[in-house]
N, C-alpha and C positions, 0 to 999 in steps of 0.2 A: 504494500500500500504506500502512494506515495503522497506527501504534506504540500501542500502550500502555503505558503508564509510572506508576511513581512520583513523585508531586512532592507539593513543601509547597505546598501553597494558603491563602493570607489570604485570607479571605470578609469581616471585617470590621474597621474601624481599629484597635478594642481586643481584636483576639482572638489567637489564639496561631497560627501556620502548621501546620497538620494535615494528613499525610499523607494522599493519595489517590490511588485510580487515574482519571489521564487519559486520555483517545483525542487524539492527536496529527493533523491532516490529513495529507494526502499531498503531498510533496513535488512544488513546483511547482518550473518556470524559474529557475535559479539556485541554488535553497535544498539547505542541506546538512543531514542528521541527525547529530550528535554523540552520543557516550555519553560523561557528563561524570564526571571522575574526579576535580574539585576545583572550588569556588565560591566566592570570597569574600565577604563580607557589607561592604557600604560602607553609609556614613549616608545616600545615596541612595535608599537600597531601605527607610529609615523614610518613607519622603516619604507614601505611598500610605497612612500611618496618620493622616496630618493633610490637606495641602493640596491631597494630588492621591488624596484617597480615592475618587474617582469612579471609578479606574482598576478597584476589587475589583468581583468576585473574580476575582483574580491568583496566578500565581505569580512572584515575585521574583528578584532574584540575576541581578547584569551582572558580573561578573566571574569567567567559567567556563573551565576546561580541559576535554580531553577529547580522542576518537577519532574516526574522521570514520567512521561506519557507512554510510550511504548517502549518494549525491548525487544531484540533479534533473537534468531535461535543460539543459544549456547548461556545466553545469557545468566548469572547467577548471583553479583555482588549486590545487584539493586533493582529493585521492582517497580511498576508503576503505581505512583502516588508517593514517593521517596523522594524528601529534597536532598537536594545534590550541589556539592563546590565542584566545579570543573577546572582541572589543569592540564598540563600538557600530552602529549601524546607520546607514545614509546611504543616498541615492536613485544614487549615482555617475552621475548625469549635468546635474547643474545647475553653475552656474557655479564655484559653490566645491567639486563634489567633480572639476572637471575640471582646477581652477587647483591642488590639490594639499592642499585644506583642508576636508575631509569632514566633521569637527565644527560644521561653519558651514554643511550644509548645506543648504537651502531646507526639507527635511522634516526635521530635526532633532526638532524636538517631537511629531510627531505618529507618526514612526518608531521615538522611544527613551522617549517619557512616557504614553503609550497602552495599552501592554501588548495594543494591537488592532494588524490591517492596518490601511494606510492607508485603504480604506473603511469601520472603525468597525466591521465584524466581527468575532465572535470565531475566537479559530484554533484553540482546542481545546474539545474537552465533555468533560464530567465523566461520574461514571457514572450519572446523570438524564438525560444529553443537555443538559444546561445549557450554555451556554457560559461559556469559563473564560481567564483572558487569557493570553497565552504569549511576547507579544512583545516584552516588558520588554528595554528595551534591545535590540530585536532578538534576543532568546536567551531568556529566563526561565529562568536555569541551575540553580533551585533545584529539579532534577527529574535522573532518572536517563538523562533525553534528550531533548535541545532541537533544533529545526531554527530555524538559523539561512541567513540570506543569506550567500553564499560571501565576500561582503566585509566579513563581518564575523569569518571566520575566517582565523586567521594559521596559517600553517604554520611548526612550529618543529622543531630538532633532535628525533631519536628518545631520545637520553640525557638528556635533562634530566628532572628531577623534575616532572614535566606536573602533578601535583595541587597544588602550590607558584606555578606562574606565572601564574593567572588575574587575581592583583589588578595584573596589570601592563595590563590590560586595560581598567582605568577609572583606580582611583586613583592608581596609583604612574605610569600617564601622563600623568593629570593634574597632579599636582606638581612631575613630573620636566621634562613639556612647557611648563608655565606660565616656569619659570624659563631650558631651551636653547631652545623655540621662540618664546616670546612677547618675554621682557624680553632674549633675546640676553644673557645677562651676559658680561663681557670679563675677562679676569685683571686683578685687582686692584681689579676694583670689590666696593662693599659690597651685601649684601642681606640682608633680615631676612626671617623666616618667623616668621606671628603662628599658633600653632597645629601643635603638635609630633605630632599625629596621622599617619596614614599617608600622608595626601597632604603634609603642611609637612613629614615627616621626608621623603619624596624629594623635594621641593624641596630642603631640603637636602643632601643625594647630590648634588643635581644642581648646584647652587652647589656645590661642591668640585671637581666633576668641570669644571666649565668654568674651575676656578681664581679664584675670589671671593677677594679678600683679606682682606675679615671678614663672618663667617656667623654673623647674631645669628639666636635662637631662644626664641620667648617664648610659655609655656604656664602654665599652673595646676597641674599636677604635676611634683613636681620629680624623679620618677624617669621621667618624656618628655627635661626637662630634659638629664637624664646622660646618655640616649641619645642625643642629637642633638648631645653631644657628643664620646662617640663614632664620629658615623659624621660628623663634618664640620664641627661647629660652633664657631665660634672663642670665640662669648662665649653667655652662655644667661641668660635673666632670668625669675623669676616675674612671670607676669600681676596678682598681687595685690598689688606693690608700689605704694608710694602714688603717687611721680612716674614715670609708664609713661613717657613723654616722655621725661624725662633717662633714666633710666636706660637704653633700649633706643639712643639717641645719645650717652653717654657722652662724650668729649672733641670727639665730629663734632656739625657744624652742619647736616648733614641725611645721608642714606645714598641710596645710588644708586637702589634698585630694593627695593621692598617686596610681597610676599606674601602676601596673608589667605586664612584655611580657615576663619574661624571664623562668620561672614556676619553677625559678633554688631552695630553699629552703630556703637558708641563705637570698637572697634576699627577698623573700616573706615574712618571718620573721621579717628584718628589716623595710619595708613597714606599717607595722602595730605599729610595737612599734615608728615611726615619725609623727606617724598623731595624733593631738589633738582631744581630744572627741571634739563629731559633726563632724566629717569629717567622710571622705569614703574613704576605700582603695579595688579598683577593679583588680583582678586578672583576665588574659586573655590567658595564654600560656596554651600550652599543653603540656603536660611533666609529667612525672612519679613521681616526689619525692615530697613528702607532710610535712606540718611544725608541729612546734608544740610551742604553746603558752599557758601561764599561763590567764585563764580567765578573771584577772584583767587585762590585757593589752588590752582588748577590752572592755572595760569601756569608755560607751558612743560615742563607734567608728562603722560605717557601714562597713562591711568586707563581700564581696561577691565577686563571679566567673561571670561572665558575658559573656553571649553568644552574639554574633555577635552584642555588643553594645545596645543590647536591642534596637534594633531598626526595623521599618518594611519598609522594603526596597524601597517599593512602593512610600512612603513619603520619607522616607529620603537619599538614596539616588537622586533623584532628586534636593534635599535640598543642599546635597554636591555640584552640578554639576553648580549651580547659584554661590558658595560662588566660585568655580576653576573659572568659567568666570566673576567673579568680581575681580579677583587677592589675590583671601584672602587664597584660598587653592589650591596651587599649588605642588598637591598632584604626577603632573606627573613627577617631580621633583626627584621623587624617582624611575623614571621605566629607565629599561634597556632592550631595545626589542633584541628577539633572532628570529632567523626563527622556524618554527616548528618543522623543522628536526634536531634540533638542541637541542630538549628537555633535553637530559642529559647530555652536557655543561650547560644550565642555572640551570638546577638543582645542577650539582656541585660547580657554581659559587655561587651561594645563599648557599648553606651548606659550604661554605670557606669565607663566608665573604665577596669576592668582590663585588656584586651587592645587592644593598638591595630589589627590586623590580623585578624579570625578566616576563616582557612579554613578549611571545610566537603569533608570528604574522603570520598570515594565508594565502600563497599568492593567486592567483587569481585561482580558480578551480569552478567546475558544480555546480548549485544547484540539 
């Protein structure tokens, strides 16, 4: 059986996401149909206007809640009338989605940067019969119904606010995982997060929650600034100051573990040369421009890119959702809900700086 739906579709790098109806395939092996009741807009979902414009025409948006309307055959982690946090997509049977680390999966790129199957087809047509991409991230949640792969849907409590939790589904477990699953922080060590956006502020959450002894936090606005100190941050520095150096090391001769979102160069740069051998410096942005360092500056130092927090969403987002109902990560802290029709307002708010988080809320329509 196949859906038809509302979704925002980009057709071209410089144009605006314009509502249309799509015809959705039919549910194969595995794959679930969601009605999504909330979406968040990450700087991800810009990518498809510059570097990876090949992917249009698409529809966007990895970071989706929703209801599980139907499932395919094989189906077993989740039924219909289950709300669900959707994140990224994985093959779950190569080495790293068996060993416990699905962001590293062998199809990673061609599963979650394609917005195709893995055979380069399209999985949905327009109403020309055109095809049209759907598989962004596994989901393309910028639509009033996505069928995703069941492992990319988490099953979560019935009470929680389901149109609120979708950006735990990329960015806040990207932030959150870069800092407890990659650099392991221990109580009492130091970490900086360069970039107070929605993924550096849950690095920070997440640096507090594993007990950091000092949470530096270093952005261009200085009301990111107050919020990250707010929710965890011990010292907070503008990016515009002249010595970045000192001032982000302040009395220390280097800090334990560093965090960049911003994928800017000079930054990435200076990340590696503050961190003491033994520590880790995790790089998380997207962005074009690449550094360059003398070998010896990475002496004795962990220096990796890290996908979606190395984390496997089925565990650990869950994991997140116990620490926001404890009051330890009040991660919604960071959202700004928009209507859906309203998609490119919050996309221009998020590309301006005003809103660090925007979610995209679903009103009441058919399953």
């Amino acid at each position: 059986m196949t859906t038809t739906t509302t979704a925002a579709v980009l057709r071209v790098p410089e144009g605006r996401h314009e509502f249309e109806e799509i015809t959705l395939g039919d549910l194969g092996p595995g794959d679930v149909l969601v009605r999504i009741v909330g979406a968040g807009l990450c700087h991800t979902d810009m990518l498809p206007r510059g570097m990876l414009a090949g992917v249009l025409p698409a529809v966007l948006g990895h970071e989706g809640s929703g209801i599980v309307v139907d499932v395919g055959p094989g189906v077993d982690r989740v039924r219909p009338g289950d709300p669900v946090v959707l994140s990224f997509a994985s093959c779950g049977s190569c080495r790293a989605c068996e060993s416990g680390h699905p962001a590293y999966c062998d199809a990673f790129f061609p599963l979650n940067l394609s917005a195709r199957n893995l055979d380069g087809s399209g999985s949905a047509a327009d109403s020309s019969n055109a095809p049209v991409g759907t598989r962004w991230f596994g989901q393309s949640s910028f639509a009033r119904h996505a069928i995703v792969s069941e492992r990319s849907a988490v099953a979560v409590d019935k009470d929680l606010p389901l149109e609120l939790m979708g950006p735990l589904g990329c960015g806040i477990q990207t932030g959150a995982g870069s800092v407890l699953n990659v650099m392991n922080v221990q109580p009492g060590q130091s970490v900086v997060v360069f970039g107070a956006g929605a993924v550096g502020l849950a690095g920070v959450m997440a640096a507090r929650l594993a007990g950091a002894g000092e949470i530096i936090a270093v952005d261009l606005h200085q009301s990111r600034l107050d919020l990250a100190v707010e929710l965890g941050a011990t010292r907070a520095v503008l990016a515009s100051t002249d010595d970045l150096s000192a001032a982000v090391l302040g009395d220390a001769a280097a800090v334990d573990h560093a965090l960049d979102t911003t994928a800017v160069g000079s930054v990435m740069e200076l990340a590696i040369t503050i961190v003491r051998p033994g520590g880790t410096v995790v790089f998380v942005g997207a962005g074009e421009q690449s550094i360059t360092v003398h070998p010896t500056q990475l002496t004795g130092k962990n220096v990796t890119y890290a996908l979606e927090g190395d984390a496997d969403p089925q565990e650990f987002i869950p994991a997140l959702i116990e620490h926001w109902r404890a009051g330890q990560f009040p991660f919604d802290r960071l959202v700004t809900t928009f209507p859906f029709d309203e998609i490119n307002t919050a996309e221009a708010e998020s590309l301006s700086g005003a809103v660090i988080k925007p979610v995209l809320v679903f009103g009441p329509h058919a399953d």
